[in-house]
N, C-alpha and C positions, 0 to 999 in steps of 0.2 A: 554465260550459258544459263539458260532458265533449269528450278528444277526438275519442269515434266521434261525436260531431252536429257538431263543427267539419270534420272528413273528410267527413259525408255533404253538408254546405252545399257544401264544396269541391269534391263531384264536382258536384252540382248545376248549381255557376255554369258549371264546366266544358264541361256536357253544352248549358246553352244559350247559351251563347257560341261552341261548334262548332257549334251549330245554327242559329244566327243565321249564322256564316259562310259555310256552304253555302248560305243564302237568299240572301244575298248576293252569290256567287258564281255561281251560277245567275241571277239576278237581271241581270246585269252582262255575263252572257255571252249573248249576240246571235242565237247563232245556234242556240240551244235554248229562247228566249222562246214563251211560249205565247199567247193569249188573257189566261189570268188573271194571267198576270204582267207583260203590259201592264196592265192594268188596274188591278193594285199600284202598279207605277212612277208611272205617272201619278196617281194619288191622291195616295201620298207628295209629288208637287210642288206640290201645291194648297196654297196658305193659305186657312183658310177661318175662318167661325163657322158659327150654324145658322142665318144670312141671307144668306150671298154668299160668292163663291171671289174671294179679291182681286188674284190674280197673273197672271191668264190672259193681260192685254193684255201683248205683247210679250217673252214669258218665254223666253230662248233655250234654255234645258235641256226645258221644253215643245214648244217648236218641232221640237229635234233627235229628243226622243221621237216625234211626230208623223213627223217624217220617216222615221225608224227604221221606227216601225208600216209606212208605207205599202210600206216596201219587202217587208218579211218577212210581213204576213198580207193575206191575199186581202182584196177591198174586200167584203166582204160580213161582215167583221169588224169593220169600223171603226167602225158606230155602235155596236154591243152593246161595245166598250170605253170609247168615249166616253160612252154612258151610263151606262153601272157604275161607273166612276168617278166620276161627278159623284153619283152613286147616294150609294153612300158617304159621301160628306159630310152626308148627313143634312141638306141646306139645303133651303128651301121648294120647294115646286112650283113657279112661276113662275121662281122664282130660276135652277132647274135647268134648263127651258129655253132662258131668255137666254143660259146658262153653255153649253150645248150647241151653239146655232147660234152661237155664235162660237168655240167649240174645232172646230166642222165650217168656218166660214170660213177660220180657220187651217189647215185638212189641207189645204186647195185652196190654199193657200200654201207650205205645207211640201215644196218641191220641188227 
């Protein structure tokens, strides 16, 4: 391997590796969270297959996100993130509503 393609790999990992960190950092910061990056976050916390999310009962980093949401976006936000996210998992239709009304039971908890 010549060293201009070891330099160009190098900037490479570089550039997304700083690019993952501003996702990150954005991500993390509170108080510039949008819609969709709820909707990230909370995905990221799901364990799932393509038949069930297995973490939802009692997950306290879910919860604190949930608490989080309700403070910073209007409630007219709150199902189109809870269902985008469950969206995302690609699990059955049925599946996705069980997972739904018990992540909206949990927002009426998360207080």
């Amino acid at each position: 391997m010549k060293s201009t393609d070891i330099d160009r790999i190098d900037r490479e990992f570089k550039r997304a590796r700083k690019k993952e960190e501003l996702i990150e950092k954005r991500i993390e910061n509170r108080a510039e969270r949008s819609v969709g990056d709820y909707i990230k976050k909370l995905y990221s916390l799901f364990y799932h297959d393509d038949k069930k999310i297995y973490n939802l009962k009692d997950n306290a980093d879910i919860l604190t996100l949930l608490a989080e949401m309700k403070e910073d976006l209007p409630d007219s936000k709150w199902d189109n993130v809870l269902r985008k996210a469950i969206k995302e998992t690609k699990i059955e239709v049925n599946q996705r509503e069980k997972a739904y009304q018990e992540l909206k039971g949990y927002l009426s908890l998360a207080d």
